[in-house]
Residue, then its C-alpha position, 0 to 999 in steps of 0.5 A: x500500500x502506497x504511504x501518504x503525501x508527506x505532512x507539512x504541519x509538524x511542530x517541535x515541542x521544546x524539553x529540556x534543551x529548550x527544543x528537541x525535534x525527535x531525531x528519530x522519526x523516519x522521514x516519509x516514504x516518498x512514494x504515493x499510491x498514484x506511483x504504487x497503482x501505476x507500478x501494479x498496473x506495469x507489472x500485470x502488463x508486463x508480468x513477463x518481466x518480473x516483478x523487479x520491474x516494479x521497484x524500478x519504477x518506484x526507484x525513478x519516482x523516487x529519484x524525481x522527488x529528490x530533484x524537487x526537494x533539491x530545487x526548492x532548497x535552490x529557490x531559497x538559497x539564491x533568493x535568500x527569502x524565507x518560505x513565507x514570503x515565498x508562498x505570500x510572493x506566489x513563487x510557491x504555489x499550492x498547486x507546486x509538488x509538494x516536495x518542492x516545498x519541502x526543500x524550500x522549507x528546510x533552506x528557509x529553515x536553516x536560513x533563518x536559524x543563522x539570523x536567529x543566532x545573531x538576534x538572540x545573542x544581541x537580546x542576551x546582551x541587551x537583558x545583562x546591560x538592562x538588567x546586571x541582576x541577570x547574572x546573578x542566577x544561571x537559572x534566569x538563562x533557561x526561562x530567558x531561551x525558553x521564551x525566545x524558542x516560543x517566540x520562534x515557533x509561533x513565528x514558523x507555525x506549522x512548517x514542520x520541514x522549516x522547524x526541523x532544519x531550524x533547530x538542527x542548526x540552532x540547538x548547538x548554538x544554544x548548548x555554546x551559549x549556556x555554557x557561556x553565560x554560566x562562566x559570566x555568572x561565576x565572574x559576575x559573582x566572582x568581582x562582587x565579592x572582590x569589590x567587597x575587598x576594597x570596602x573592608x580595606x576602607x572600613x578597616x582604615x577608618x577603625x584604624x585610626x579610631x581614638x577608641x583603642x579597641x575600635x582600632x586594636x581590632x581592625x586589623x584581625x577583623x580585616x584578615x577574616x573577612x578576606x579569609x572568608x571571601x577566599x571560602x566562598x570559592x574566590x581564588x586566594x590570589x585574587x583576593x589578595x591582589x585586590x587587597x593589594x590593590x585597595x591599600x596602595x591606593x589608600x596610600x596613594x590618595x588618603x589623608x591618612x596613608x600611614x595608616x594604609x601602609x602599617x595595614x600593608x605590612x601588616x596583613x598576612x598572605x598563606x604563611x608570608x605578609x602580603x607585602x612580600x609577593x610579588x603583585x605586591x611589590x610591582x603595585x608599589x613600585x609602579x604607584x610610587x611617585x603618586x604614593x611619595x607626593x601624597x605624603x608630601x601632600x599630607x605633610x603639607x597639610x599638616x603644617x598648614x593646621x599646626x601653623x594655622x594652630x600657633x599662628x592663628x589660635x595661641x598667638x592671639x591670646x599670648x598677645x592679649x594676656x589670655x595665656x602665657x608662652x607656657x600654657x600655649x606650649x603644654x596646649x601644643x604639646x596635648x595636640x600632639x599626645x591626641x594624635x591631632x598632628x601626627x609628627x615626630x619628636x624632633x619636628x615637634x619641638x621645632x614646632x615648639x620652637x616656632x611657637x615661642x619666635x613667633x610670639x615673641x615677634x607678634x608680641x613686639x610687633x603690638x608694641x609697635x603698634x600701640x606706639x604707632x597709634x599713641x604717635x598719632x594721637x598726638x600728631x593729631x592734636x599737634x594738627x589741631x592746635x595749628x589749625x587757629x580759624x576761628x579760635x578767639x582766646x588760643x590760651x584757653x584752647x591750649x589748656x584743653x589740648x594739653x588734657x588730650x595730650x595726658x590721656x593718650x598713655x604717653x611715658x612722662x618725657x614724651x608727655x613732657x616733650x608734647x606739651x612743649x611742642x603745644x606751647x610754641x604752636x600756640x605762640x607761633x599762632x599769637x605772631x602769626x596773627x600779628x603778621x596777619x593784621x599787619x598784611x591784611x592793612x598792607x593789601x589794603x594800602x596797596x589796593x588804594x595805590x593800584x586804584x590811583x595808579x590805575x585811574x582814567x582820569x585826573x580827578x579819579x587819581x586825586x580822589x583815590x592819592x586822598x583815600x590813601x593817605x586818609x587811611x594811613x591815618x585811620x589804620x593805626x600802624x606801627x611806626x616801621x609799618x606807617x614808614x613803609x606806607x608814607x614811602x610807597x605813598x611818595x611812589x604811587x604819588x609819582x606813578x600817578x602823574x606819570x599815567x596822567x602824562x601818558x594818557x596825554x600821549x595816548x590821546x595824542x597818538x589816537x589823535x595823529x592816527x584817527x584824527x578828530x572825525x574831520x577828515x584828518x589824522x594818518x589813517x583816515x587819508x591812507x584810506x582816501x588816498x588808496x581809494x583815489x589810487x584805485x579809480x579808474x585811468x589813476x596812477x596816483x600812489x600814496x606818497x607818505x611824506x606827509x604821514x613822515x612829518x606829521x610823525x616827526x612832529x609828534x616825536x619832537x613836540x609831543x614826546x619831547x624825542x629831538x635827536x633823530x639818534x635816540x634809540x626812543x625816537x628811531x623805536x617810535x619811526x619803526x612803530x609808525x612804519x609797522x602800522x601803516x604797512x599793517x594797513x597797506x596789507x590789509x587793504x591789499x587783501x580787500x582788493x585781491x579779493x575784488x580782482x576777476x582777472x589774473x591781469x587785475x590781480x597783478x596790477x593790485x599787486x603792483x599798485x601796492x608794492x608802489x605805496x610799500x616802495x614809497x613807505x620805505x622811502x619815507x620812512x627809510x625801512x626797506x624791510x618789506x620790499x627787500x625780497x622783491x628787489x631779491x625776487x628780481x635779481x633771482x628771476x634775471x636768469x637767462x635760464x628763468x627769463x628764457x622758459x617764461x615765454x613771450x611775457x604772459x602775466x604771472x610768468x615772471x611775477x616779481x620781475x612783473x610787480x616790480x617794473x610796475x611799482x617803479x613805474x608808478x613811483x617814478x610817475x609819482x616823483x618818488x626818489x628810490x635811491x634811499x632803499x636800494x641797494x648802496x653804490x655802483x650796484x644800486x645805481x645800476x639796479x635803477x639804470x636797469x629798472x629804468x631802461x625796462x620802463x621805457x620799453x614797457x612805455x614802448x609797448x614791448x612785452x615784459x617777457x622781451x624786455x626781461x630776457x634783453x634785460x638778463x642778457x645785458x647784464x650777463x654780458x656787461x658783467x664779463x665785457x665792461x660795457x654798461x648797456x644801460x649807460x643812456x650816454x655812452x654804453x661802450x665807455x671801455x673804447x674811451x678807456x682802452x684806446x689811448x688816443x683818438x686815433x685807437x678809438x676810431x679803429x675800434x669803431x670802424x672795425x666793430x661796425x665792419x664785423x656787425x656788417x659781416x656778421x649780418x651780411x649771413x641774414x637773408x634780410x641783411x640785417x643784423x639780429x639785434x640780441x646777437x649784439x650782446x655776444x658779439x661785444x662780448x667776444x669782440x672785447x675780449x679779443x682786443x683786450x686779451x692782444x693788448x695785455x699780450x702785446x702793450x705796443x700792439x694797440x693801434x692793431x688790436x681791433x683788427x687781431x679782435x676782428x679776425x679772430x671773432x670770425x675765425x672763432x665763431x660761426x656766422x649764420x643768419x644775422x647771428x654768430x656762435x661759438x665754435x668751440x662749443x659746436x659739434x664737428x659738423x655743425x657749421x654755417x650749413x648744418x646750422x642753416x638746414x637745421x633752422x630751415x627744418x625746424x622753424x619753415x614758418x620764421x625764414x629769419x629765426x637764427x640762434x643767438x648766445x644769451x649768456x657767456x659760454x662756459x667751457x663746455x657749452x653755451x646757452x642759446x635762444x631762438x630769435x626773430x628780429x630780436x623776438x623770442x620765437x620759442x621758449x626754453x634754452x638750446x644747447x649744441x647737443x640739442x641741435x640735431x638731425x636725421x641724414x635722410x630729413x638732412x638730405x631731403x632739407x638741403x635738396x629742397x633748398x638747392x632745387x625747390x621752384x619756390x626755395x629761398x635764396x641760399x646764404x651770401x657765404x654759400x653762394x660763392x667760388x669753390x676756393x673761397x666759400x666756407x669750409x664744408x663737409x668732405x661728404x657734402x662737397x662732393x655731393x654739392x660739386x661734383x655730383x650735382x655740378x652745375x647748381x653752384x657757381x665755382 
């Protein structure tokens, strides 16, 4: 009969080992009647075959469930899905092959006793963390299994397949976890009890120390028995031990008390040998050494703090205020230390001892001190109050209650005696010093009555207050030195008086002579009518200041009495005078200025009053205040400043501007300005060239042209002894160096030769009138350096002069230049191409020499017709050019249609022109023969 279909319901029932499937159940045949029927029904129709045909069939069935059992364990294992979720997913279905559920079931089964271990575990150990008691009974496991397995089962239900292989694989790991949980309730109650070790080592400390001699005659013996014990109660003797060990050392190492840890120490007994001697015993000790060492320096420190607090802070005190004597604090200090309440030896405490009488001894002195200090300032204090007299009527009655005070601050008799004296000259300071103070209280009073009189506005105020005074003196009662010294400052003040009357009489003249008397006179009120006059329109009046001068002079000879001009008073009151009216010529300067809308308006303000300044300087004979315009002048006669400023602009050259204007204006004024200028041969010249700039500016020239002309003459009539601005005779050295009529008609005929030859280079013909300066320069020279070398050679010395300014020297446009400052090739051509090239607007701009040359360069400005046609200076390294703009210049002047007509000394026979440039003779000559007449 064939066996039924294997049951998939089959529940575990746990025993004692929490689950026991029963191991001995047969698995189910894994045949059904289907396959037996089928196999009969084989063998009757083929009977002939035996019946062995019959377990051959059932054997391939046989083979064919294996192969689902098989399947299904694979279906779990690679899904790695229990078995529930696999029939809830539809993978397994109730239709499936039965055994195929059977393998699904026991991988499932075998999958989920691997996740069950990791999750009991994890349960185990979170009960022993929440509930450390767990530990104390190895009972508590079981109930604690038992109900994780009962949990287990109602997870799988009736999946007997899934159950079986779940606890074939949990049930091992379950016995493994018992046995564990055992040794951890053997160690859990193991250190229990070894924690008890270090309590009793604690409470046998404490008893130790008890002042009851029982409490701590037994303490040791009470220890050894509970360890004894602790060692019956099944913990190994070692282990006890070591915890003992550890207990004490760390007594020693962190108690107040580490005597008592360590006589405990090397009290205690280990089997037949101390505890001290074992070996943990000794490596605990050595390794806590040092925090044993600083403990019981730390316990010795505090100990000194209590004895020190004890002796300097209880005995001591009542030593000093008598409460006790030195011997009963020492017997107290001594009964501390019989009580064990600082625990010192022998040695130490008679050096407390000692201590304790060198201290006393100091607190007492130091109170002694003290009273003396206070006993001190007691006194003082009354000393302070007996100087302090504001207020005291009779001084002799107060001295008497002080004196009292003095006696009841405890003072010995000679200090006592000593104060009372000290109060005795006090008092009778205090009687002078009011004597004293009468006497200066009248003396201040005197003299307020004298600074009254002295300081009176008027005559009849000083009378009344010389009254008052000398009334007083009577009234006050003073003694005969005092009355004497107040009749003397009488006589004084007296005197003060009339000499105030005398200058409030000077006063009202001088605010007279300044203001005058409301009509219209007085110095300042014409200074400010005549400025204004001098600032209508088409004016060039200038305030003259002569008559402020006399009206001045007047007041310091009749008022002031002050007759000799010499007197230091008089030449004061001048100054004065002078400072005043300048202070308001400045100040009405700044009005003006500020009226002025132009840069042109603004100079001639400026001007105008640098004029009054130059005219107040006369007058008053101070040239103080136009010293630095004279200076501002000289400094801006500079070719070099001269020659930037331009064409003349205004406020390029300011000083030279202001003061060629003022002296305009003071000349037009009749002003003499000989007395402010510099003195001598330089002031006079000074003058001669203020003049000749006037009367170029009256001519309509710029101040620009007239500066630089102005600077070159000077630079050159310093070096060549002509005097350009000598209106009579400038060339005064051909009068002086020609020693007969004769040598002077030379000198002429062969100057006005040279100026010919020098302007026959100009295109025009004529001669630049700024080269003139650098032509008498070099023309003197010569002719002065041929008669110094050669006295007899005077009547030839003009020509000598002559030649050599031409052979030195190159001629070009109207103009001449040194050739020792030129370069190499810049001759009469160069130079000619150069100017051509640079200035094609002006065909008669030519270079001339504005300053003498130096040894290594000359300084030269660029003319036309004596106009400045650029700003700046021109050096011979400024003069420079290109070859091909060179070329292209000097064939255009050569072949243009329109070119100008070439330089007199070019157009001439090749033998006798001007030496040229070998490069450009052959190109003039021989290359392009024919354009220049040989």
């Amino acid at each position: 009969m064939a066996k039924a279909r294997p049951n998939l319901g089959v529940t575990a029932q746990p025993v004692s080992t929490f689950i026991q499937p029963n191991q001995n159940a047969v698995a189910a045949e894994l045949y059904d009647q289907q396959t037996v029927q089928n196999a009969l029904q084989f063998a009757e129709a083929f009977s002939n075959l035996s019946v062995s045909a019959a377990r051959l069939a059932g054997g391939l069935k046989q083979e064919w469930n294996e192969e689902q059992v098989q399947q299904g364990m694979d279906l779990v294992n690679k899904s790695r899905k229990s078995y529930q979720q696999l029939v809830q997913s539809g993978e397994i279905k109730p239709t499936e092959n039965p055994w195929f559920a059977v393998g699904a079931q026991k991988a499932s089964g075998s999958i989920e006793a691997m996740k069950a271990r990791v999750n009991f575990e994890s349960l185990l150990e979170q009960k022993v963390a929440e509930d450390p008691s767990f530990l104390d009974d190895p009972r508590g496991f079981d109930a604690f299994a038992y109900q994780y397995t009962q949990n287990v089962n109602q997870f799988m239900g009736d999946a007997s397949y899934m159950s079986r292989a779940f606890y074939e694989s949990f049930n091992p790991f379950m016995g493994t976890m018992q046995a564990k949980h055992e040794g951890r309730v053997i160690e859990h109650n193991t250190q229990k009890i070894l924690t008890g070790v270090a309590s009793e080592v604690q409470r046998a400390a404490q008893d130790w120390t008890s002042p009851n001699p029982t409490v701590s005659q037994q303490a040791l013996g009470t220890l050894q028995t509970r360890l004894d014990e602790m060692v019956n109660q099944g913990v190994a003797s070692n282990r006890v031990n070591n915890a003992a060990v550890d207990a004490l050392v760390e007594l020693m190492a962190t108690s107040d008390d580490p005597r008592a840890a360590r006589e405990m120490f090397n009290s205690i007994k280990s089997g037949t040998g101390s505890l001290s001697s074992t070996q943990y015993a000794k490596t605990q000790m050595a390794m806590n050494a040092s925090k044993i060492q600083a403990n019981d320096l730390r316990m010795s420190a505090e100990e000194s703090k209590v004895l020190a607090a004890r002796i300097e802070k209880d005995l001591t005190p009542q030593i000093v205020s008598g409460a006790i004597t030195v011997e009963q604090a020492e017997e107290a200090l001594r009964e501390d230390f019989a009580q064990g309440k600082v625990r010192i030896n022998a040695n130490e405490q008679e050096s407390k001892i000692g201590y304790l009488r060198s201290f006393s001894a100091a607190a007492i002195r130091e109170r002694e001190v003290q009273v003396k200090t206070e006993q001190n300032n007691a006194f003082w204090e009354l000393v302070t109050l007996a100087a302090d007299t504001d207020g005291v009527e009779d001084l002799d009655t107060r001295l008497g209650e002080l004196k009292q005070r003095v006696g009841a601050i405890g003072l010995d008799p000679e200090q006592l005696y000593r104060g009372r004296e000290l109060l005795d000259r006090i008092t009778e300071q205090a009687k002078k010093d009011r004597v004293l103070a009468t006497a200066d209280a009248q003396t201040n009073e005197l003299y307020q009555l004298a600074l009254d009189a002295k300081n009176a506005q008027s005559d009849e105020e000083a009378s009344a207050a010389l009254k008052k005074y000398k009334d007083r003196i009577e009234t006050l009662g003073l003694a005969p030195e005092q009355r004497f010294k107040a009749e003397e400052m009488f006589a004084k003040v007296q005197d003060d008086t009339f000499e105030a009357q005398s200058i409030r009489n000077i006063n009202n003249a001088t605010t007279i002579l300044w203001n005058g008397t409301g009509n219209g006179d007085g110095i300042l009120p014409t200074l400010d009518r005549e400025v204004r006059e001098s600032f209508e329109p088409n004016s060039n009046f200038v305030p003259g200041f002569a008559e402020a001068r006399q009206q001045y002079d007047t007041y310091l000879t009749q008022t002031l009495g002050l007759t000799d001009p010499n007197d230091t008073k008089y030449k004061k009151g001048l100054t004065q005078a002078y400072t005043k009216m300048r202070d308001a010529l400045k100040q009405y300067e700044t009005v003006y200025l500020q009226k002025a809308a132009t840069r042109e308006e603004a100079a001639s303000v400026r001007q105008r009053f640098l004029a009054m300044r130059m005219n107040l300087a006369t007058e008053f004979e101070d040239a103080r205040d136009v010293a630095p315009a004279f200076r501002g002048l000289l400094s801006e006669m500079n070719p070099q400043v001269v020659e930037r400023a331009g064409s003349g602009e205004v406020g390029a050259l300011p000083y030279t501007e202001d003061m060629v204007m003022a002296y305009m204006l003071a000349n037009d004024n009749n002003q003499n300005l000989s007395t402010i200028l510099p003195g001598g041969e330089n002031g006079k010249a000074l003058i001669a060239q203020l003049d000749y700039a006037v009367d170029r500016i009256r001519a309509g020239e710029k101040i620009g042209d007239v500066a630089r002309d102005v600077s070159r003459l000077m630079s050159f009539g310093g070096v060549s002894k002509i005097d350009y601005f000598d209106k009579i005779n400038p060339v005064k050295w051909m009068d002086t160096d020609g020693s007969d009529q004769q040598t002077r008609e030379n000198i002429r005929v062969s100057y006005a030769e040279l100026r010919e030859a020098v302007a026959a280079t100009s295109r025009s013909g004529a001669f630049e009138p700024d080269a003139g300066t650098y032509l008498d320069y070099e023309y003197r020279r010569h002719y002065a350096t041929e008669v110094s070398n050669n006295p007899m050679a005077s009547r030839s010395a003009h020509k000598v002069a002559m030649d050599k300014v031409i052979e030195e020297n190159v001629l070009i446009r109207g103009s001449l230049l040194p050739k020792r400052n030129l370069g190499p090739n810049q001759d009469e051509l160069y130079l000619e191409v150069w100017l051509r090239a640079k200035y094609p607007g002006n065909p008669n701009a030519t270079l001339v020499v504005v300053s003498p040359p130096g040894a290594d360069q000359v300084l030269m400005a660029v003319r036309e017709n004596g106009k400045a046609v650029t700003s700046g200076l021109i050096r011979a390294q400024d003069i420079k050019m290109d070859d091909a703009l060179f070329a292209q210049t000097v064939n255009d002047m050569l072949r243009g249609k329109n070119a100008p007509k070439l330089p007199p000394l070019l157009i001439k026979t090749r033998g006798h022109r001007s030496p040229l440039p070998a490069w450009l003779d052959a190109w003039l000559y021989e290359e392009k023969s024919g354009i220049l007449t040989r």
